[in-house]
C-alpha positions in Angstrom: -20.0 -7.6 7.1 -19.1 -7.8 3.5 -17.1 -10.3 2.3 -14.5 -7.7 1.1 -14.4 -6.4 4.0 -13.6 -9.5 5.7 -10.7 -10.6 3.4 -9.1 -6.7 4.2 -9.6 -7.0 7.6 -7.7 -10.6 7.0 -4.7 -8.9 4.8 -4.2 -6.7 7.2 -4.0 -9.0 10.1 -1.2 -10.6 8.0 0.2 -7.4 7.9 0.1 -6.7 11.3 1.7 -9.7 12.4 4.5 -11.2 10.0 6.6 -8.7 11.3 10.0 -9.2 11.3 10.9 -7.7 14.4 10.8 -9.3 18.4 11.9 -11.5 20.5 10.3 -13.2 24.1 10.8 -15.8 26.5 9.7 -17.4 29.9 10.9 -20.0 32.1 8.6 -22.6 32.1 7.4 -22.8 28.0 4.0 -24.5 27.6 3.9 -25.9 24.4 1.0 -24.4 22.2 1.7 -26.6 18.8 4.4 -28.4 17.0 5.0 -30.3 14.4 7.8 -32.7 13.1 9.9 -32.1 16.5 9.7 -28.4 16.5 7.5 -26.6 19.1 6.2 -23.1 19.3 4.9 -22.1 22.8 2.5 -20.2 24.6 4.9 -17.2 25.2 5.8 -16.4 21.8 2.2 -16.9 21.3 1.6 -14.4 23.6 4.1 -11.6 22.3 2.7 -11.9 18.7 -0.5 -10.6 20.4 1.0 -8.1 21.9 2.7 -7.0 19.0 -0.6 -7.1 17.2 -2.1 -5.2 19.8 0.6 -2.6 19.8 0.4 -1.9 16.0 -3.5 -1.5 16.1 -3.5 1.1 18.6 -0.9 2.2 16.2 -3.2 2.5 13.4 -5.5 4.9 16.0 -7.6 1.7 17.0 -8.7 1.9 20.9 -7.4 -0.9 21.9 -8.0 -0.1 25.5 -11.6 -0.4 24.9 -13.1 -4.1 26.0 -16.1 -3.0 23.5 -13.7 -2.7 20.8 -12.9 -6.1 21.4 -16.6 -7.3 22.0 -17.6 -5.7 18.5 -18.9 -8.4 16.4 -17.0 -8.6 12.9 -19.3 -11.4 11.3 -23.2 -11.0 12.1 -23.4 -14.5 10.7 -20.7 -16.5 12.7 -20.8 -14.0 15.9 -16.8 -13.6 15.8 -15.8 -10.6 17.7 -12.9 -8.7 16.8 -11.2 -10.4 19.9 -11.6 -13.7 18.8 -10.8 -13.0 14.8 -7.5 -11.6 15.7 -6.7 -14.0 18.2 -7.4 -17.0 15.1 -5.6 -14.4 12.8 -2.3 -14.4 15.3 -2.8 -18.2 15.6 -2.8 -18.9 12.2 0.3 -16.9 11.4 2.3 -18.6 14.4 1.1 -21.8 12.3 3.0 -20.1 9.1 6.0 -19.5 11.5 6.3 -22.8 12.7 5.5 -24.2 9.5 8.5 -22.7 7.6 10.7 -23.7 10.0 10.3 -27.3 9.5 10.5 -26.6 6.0 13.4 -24.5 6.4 15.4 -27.8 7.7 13.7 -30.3 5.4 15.8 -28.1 2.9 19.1 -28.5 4.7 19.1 -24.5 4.8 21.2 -22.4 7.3 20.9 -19.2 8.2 24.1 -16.9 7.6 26.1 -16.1 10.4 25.3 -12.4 10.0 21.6 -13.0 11.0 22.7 -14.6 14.5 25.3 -11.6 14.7 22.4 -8.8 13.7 19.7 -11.0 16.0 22.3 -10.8 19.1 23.0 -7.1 18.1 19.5 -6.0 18.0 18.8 -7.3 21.2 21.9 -5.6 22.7 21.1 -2.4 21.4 17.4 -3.4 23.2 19.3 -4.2 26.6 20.9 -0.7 26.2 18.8 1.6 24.7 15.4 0.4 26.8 16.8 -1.2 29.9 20.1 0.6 31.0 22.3 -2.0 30.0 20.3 -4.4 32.5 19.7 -7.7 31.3 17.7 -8.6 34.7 16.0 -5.3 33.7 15.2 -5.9 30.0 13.8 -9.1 31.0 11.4 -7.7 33.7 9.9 -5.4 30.4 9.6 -8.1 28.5 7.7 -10.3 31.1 4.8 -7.8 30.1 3.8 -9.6 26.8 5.1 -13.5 28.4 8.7 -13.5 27.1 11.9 -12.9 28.2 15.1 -12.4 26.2 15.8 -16.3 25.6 12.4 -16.2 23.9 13.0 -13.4 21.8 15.7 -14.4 20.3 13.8 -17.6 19.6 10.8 -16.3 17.9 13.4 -13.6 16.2 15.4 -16.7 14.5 12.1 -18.5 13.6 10.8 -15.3 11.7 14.2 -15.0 10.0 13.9 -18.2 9.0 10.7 -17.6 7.7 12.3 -14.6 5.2 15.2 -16.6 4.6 12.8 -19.9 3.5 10.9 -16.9 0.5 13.7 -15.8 -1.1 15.5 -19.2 -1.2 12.5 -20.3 -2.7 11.3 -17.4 -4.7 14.3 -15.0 -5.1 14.4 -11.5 -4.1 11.8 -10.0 -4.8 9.8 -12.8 -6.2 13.0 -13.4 -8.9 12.8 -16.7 -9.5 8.8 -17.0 -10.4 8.2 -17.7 -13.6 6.2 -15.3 -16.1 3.6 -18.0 -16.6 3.0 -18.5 -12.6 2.7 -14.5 -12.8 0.2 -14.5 -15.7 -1.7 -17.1 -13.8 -2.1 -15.1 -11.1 -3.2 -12.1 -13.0 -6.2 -14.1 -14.3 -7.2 -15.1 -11.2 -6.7 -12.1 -9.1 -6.8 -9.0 -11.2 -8.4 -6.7 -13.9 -7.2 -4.8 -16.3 -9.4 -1.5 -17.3 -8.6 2.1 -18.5 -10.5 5.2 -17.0 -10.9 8.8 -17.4 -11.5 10.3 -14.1 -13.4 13.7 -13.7 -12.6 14.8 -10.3 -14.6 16.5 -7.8 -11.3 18.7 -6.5 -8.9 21.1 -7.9 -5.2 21.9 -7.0 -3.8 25.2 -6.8 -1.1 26.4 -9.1 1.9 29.0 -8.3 0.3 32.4 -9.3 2.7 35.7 -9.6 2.1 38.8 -7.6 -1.0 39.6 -10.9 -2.3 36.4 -9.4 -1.8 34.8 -13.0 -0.9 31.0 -12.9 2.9 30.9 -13.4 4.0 28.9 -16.4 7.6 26.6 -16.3 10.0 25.5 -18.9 9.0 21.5 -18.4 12.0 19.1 -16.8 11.8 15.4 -15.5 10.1 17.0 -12.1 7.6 19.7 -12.9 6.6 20.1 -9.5 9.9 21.6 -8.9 10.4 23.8 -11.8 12.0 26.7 -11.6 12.5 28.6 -15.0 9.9 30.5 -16.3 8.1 29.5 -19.6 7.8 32.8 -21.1 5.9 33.4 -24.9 8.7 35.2 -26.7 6.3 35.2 -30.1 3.8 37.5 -28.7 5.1 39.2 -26.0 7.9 41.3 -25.7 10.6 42.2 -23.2 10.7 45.9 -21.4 14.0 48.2 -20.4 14.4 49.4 -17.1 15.7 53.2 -16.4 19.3 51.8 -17.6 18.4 51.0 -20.9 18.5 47.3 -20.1 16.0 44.2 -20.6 14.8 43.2 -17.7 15.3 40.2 -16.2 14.2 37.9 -14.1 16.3 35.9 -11.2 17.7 33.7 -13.9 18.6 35.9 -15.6 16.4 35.9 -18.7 14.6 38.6 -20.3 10.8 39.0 -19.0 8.5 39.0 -22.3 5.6 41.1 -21.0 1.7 41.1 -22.5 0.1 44.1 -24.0 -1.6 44.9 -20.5 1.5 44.7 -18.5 1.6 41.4 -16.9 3.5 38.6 -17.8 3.1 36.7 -20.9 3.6 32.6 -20.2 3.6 30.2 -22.9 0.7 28.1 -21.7 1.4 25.5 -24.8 4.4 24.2 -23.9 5.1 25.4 -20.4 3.6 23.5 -17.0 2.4 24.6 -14.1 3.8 24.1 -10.7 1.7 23.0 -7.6 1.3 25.1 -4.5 2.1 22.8 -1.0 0.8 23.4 2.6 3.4 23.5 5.3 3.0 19.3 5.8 4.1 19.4 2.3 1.3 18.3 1.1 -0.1 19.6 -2.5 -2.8 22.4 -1.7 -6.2 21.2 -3.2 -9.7 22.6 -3.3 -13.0 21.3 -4.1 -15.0 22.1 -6.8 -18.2 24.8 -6.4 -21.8 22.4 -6.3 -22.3 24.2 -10.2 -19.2 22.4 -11.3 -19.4 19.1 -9.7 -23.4 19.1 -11.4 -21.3 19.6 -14.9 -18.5 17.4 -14.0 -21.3 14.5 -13.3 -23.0 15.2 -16.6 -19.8 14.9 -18.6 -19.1 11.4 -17.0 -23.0 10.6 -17.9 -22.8 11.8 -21.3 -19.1 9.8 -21.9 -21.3 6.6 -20.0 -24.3 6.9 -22.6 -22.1 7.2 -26.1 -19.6 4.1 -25.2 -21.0 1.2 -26.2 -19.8 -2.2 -24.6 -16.8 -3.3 -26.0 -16.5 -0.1 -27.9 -12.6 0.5 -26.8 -12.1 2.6 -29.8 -14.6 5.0 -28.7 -13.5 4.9 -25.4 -9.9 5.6 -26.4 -11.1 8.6 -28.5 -12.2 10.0 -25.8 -9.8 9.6 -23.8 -7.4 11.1 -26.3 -10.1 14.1 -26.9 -9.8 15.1 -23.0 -5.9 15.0 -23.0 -5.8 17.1 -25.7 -8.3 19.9 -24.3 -5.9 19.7 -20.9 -9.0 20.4 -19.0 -8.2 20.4 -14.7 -11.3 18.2 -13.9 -10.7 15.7 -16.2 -7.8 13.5 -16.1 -6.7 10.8 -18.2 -4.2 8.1 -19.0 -4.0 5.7 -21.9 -1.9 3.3 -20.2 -3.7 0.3 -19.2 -4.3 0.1 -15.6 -4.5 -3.5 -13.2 -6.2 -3.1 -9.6 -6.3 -6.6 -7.8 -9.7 -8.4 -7.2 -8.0 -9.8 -3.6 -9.0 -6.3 -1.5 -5.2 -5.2 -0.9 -4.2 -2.4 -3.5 -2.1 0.8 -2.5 -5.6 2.4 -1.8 -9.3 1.9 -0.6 -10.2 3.6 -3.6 -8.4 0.9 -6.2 -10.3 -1.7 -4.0 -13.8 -0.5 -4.7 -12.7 0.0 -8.1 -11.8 -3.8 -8.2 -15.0 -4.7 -6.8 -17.0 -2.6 -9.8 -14.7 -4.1 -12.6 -14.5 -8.0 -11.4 -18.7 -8.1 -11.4 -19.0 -7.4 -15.5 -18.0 -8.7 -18.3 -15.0 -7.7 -20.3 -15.9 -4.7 -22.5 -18.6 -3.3 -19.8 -18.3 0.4 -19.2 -19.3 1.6 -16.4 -18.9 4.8 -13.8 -18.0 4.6 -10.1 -18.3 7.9 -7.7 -15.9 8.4 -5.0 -14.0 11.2 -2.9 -11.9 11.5 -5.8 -14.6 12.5 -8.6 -16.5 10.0 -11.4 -14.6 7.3 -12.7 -15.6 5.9 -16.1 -13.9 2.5 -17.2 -14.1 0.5 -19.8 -12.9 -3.4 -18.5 -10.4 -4.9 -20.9 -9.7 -8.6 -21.2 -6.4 -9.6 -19.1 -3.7 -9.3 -21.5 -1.9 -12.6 -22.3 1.2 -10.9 -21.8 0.4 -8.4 -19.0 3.2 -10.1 -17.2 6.5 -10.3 -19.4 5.5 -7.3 -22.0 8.0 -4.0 -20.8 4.8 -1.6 -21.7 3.3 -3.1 -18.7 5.9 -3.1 -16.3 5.5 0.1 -14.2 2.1 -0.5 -13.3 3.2 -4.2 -12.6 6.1 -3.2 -10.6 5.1 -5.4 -7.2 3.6 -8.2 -9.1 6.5 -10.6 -8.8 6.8 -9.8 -5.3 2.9 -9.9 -4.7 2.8 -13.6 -6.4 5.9 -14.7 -4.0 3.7 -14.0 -1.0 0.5 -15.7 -2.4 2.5 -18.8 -3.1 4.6 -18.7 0.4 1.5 -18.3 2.1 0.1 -21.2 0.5 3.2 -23.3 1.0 3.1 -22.8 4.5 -0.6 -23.2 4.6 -0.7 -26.4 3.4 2.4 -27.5 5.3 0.7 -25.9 8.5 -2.1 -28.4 7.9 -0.3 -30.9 9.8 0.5 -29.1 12.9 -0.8 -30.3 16.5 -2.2 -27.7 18.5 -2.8 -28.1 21.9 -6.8 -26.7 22.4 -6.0 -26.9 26.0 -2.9 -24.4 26.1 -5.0 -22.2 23.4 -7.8 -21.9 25.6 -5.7 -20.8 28.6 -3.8 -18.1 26.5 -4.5 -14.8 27.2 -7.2 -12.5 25.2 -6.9 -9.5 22.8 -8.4 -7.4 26.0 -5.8 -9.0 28.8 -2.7 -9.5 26.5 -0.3 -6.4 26.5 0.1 -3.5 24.8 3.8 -4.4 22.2 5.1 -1.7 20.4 8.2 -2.2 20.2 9.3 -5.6 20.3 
């Protein structure tokens, strides 16, 4: 497996489990680890599998399948998916149990409200899932190892966990300083622009010609609703009245010379057609057109020169001004992060291109989407506090909160005993159950 691949399928482990969100409990607790006092057992060991389990098969995974679970991840270590997430779940119970301790170390409390939403949440569980049985609830719960008094252990431990970030970071990574962020950035990201010739086209709103329908521009153009029309060189009609005709707003129609409608295509934009899911209606290009769209991104490859960004630039300014539908284009500088978790598999691959050149490279990347051609800028020194690059950097404070909690906790959970024994006896990624919902 590549080593990409790896640190994905490790993200979204973390994912999977650091969810705030259930509660378990048994009897007799074994103790799985602890550290300074505090103690994390077996049983809410267990229902962080299950929960893990339980999102997977979410995802569309077949997590009934014992092969899926005897599929080797590694070819070099041997670790099958069964063991990776059953280390993955381990080490995040580590993270758990480490911000806990820290949590009291800082003479924190948690608000009264948290108990009083904890206590409500399971209620509502009680009620909604069990009858209003208690007795009943329990006897659920028993299937991933817990029972209520656990829950509510493991719930108070993971809101302990939030509470310990944003004490330390701030909302939304508030308190991090811009230097810490900039840091970051050089570490973990690139900064590029692109021009993107696609290999798909969307459909526009067409009138009952067939014509593309043009709209007065607003904030939202995909849901425009006044029609663009030329008023220089087309003119309006009268109907058998006498009167201009109008349209269902109520402004005069300005027709061609040929009878259809004349839209000004300058200044007007076209609205995009959706599917029933809502989804934007798109089409892929004929095999003539994706050979031409594949030439263009050669012939832009062959004329840039490395660390030609003017160049680059002009052509990027050259393609927005033709408006052409294969090609789009965006001037803004764009970041991807080098650590495998952007919005999209895409942005990951385009990491991977981008962090093995030099600054300046250009270079082209196929994908479903079309040809990307980038040119790789050096990291701005102020990517992080300049306003310009804000929008594109909107989940970086947040994003550099999580790295440093994670490693806070980390190193913290470097101290924690486990107990190999209690490990060993805990069930597997095949036995444990299947936790969706708490």
């Amino acid at each position: 497996m590549k080593k990409n691949l790896l640190f994905r399928l490790v993200a979204l482990a973390l994912a999977l489990v650091l969810t705030v969100g259930v509660f378990s409990g048994c009897s007799q607790q074994k103790t799985l680890m602890e550290l300074d006092g505090q103690k994390f057992s077996a049983n809410m060991f267990e229902l962080l599998l299950s929960r893990t389990k339980g999102n997977l098969e979410s995802m569309g995974y077949n997590v009934k399948s014992s092969s899926f679970w005897d599929t080797v991840v590694e070819l070099e270590s041997g670790i099958t998916f069964g063991e990776y997430y059953k280390q993955i779940v381990l080490h995040n119970a580590k993270l758990y149990l480490a911000a806990a301790v820290m949590f009291d170390e800082e003479g924190l409390t948690l608000p009264q409200s948290t108990y009083d939403s904890i206590d409500q949440d399971i209620e509502d569980y009680i009620v909604g899932d069990a009858d209003g049985s208690k007795s009943q609830f329990n006897s659920m719960l028993s299937a991933y190892g817990v029972n209520v008094d656990i829950l509510r252990e493991l719930y108070v431990m993971e809101a302990k966990y939030e509470y310990l970030r944003e004490y330390t970071y701030g909302n939304d990574g508030s308190k991090i300083a811009a230097n810490v962020k900039q840091t970051y950035l050089d570490e973990y990201a690139v900064a590029f622009k692109h021009i993107l010739i696609r290999s798909f086209y969307y459909e526009y709103q067409t009138d009952e010609n067939g014509d593309e329908i043009y709209f007065l521009p607003n904030d939202n153009n995909e849901k425009v609703n006044n029609i663009a029309y030329d008023v220089k060189n087309g003119t309006t009609k009268l109907d058998e009245f006498g009167k201009i005709i109008l349209d269902k707003n109520d402004s005069p129609i300005y027709y061609t010379a040929d009878g259809k409608i004349a839209y000004d295509k300058e200044n007007g934009v076209r609205a995009l057609k959706y599917d029933e899911g809502g989804y934007p209606i798109s089409k892929k290009y004929s095999t003539e057109q994706l050979a031409e769209n594949k030439a263009l991104a050669n012939e832009i490859l062959a004329s840039v020169e490395k660390d030609d960004f003017a160049m680059f630039e002009s052509y990027i300014d050259e393609y927005e001004a033709a408006g052409l539908d294969q090609v789009i284009t965006d001037n803004e500088m764009c970041f991807v992060y080098t650590t495998g978790d952007n919005s999209e598999d895409v942005f990951n691959d385009l990491a991977d291109e981008l962090a093995g050149v030099d600054d300046g490279t250009v270079l082209m990347y196929p994908s479903d989407y079309g040809y990307h051609v980038m040119i790789k800028y050096k990291m701005p020194t102020d990517a992080a506090s300049n306003e310009e690059y804000s929008q594109q950097l909107d989940d970086l404070p947040e994003r550099v909160a999580d790295y440093l909690y994670n490693n806070k906790c980390t190193e913290k959970a470097k101290s924690i005993t486990v107990d190999d024994e209690v490990f060993a006896e805990s069930l597997s990624m095949k036995e444990v159950g299947i936790n969706k919902y708490y």
